[in-house]
C-alpha positions as CSV (number, residue, x, y, z in Angstrom):
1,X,0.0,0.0,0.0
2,X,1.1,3.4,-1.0
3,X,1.9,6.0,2.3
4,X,-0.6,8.7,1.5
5,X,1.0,12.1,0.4
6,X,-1.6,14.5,1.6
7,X,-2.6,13.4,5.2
8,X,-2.7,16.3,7.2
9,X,-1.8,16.1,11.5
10,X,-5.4,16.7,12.5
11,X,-6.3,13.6,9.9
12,X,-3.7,11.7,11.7
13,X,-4.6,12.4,15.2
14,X,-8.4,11.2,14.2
15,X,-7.1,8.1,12.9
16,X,-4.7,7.4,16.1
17,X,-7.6,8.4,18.7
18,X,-9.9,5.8,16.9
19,X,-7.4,3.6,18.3
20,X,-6.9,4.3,21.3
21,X,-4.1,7.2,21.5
22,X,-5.0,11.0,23.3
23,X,-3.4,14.0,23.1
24,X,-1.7,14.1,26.5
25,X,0.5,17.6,25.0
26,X,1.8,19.8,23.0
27,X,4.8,21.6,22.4
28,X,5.5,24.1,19.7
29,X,4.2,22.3,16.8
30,X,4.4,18.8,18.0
31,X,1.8,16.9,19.6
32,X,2.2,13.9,21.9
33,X,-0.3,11.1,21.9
34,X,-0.2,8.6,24.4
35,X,-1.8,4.8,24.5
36,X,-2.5,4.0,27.8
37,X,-1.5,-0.2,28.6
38,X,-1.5,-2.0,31.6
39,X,2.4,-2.5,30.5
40,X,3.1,1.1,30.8
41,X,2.3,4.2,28.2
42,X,3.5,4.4,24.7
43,X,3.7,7.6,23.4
44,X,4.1,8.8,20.2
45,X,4.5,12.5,18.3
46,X,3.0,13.9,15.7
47,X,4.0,17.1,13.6
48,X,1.6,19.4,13.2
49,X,2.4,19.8,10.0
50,X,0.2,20.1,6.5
51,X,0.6,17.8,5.0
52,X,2.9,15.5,7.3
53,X,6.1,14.4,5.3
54,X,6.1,10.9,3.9
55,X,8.9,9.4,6.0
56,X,7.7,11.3,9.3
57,X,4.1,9.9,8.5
58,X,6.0,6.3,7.6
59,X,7.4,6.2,10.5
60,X,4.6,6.8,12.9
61,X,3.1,4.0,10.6
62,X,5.4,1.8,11.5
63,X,5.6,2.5,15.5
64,X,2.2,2.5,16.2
65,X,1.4,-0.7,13.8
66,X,4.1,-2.6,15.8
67,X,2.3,-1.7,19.1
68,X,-0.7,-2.5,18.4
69,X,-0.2,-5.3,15.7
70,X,-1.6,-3.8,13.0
71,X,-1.1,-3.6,9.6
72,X,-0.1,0.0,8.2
73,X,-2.8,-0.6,6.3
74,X,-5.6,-1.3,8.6
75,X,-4.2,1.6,10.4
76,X,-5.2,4.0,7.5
77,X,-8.1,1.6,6.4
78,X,-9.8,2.7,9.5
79,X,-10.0,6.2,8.6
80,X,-11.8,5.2,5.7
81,X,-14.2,2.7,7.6
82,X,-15.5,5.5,9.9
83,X,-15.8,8.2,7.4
84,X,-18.0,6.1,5.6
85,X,-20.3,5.2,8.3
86,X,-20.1,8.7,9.5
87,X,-21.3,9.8,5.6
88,X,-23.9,7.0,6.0
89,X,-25.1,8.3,9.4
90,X,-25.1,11.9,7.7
91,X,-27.0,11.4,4.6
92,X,-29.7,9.5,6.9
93,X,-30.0,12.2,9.4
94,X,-30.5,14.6,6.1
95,X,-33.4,12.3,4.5
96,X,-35.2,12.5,7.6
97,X,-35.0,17.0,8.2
98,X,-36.3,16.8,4.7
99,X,-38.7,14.1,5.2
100,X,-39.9,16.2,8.1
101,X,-39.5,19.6,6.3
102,X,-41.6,18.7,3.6
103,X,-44.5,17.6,5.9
């Protein structure tokens, strides 16, 4: 799977707090995101950048897929997953103001 070129901070941090991760910080323009565990925190930070350089983003990929034992691409499939039922959710809420409005 291709690392996305245009993935902006605040898309990241949406992703990462789907699974888990909250910002705990920030610093200038880096925020730190930390997975609580019974094993102890893991933190990780994230530029808050647009968009987030490929290897930076890679990288953060790669940490948080070994934490967790994900896939990179489940990772970023999730994004997708949510939007979509979010759009879903949306649209239906929609139909039923007009459905109402028209009445």
């Amino acid at each position: 799977m291709k690392i996305p070129r245009d993935l902006s901070a605040p898309d990241l941090i949406k992703i990462l707090n789907r699974h888990g991760f909250l910002v705990t910080r920030q610093i200038g323009s880096h925020i730190r995101m930390t997975l609580k565990h019974e094993t102890g925190d893991f933190h990780i930070t994230v530029p808050n950048h647009n968009p987030i350089r490929v290897g930076t983003l890679n990288s953060i990929l790669n940490d948080v897929s070994k934490h967790l034992n994900l896939s990179k691409e489940e990772i970023l499939k999730s994004n997708c997953l949510i939007s979509d039922l979010e759009e879903e959710f949306f649209q239906q809420v929609y139909s039923e103001r007009n459905l109402h409005l028209s009445k």
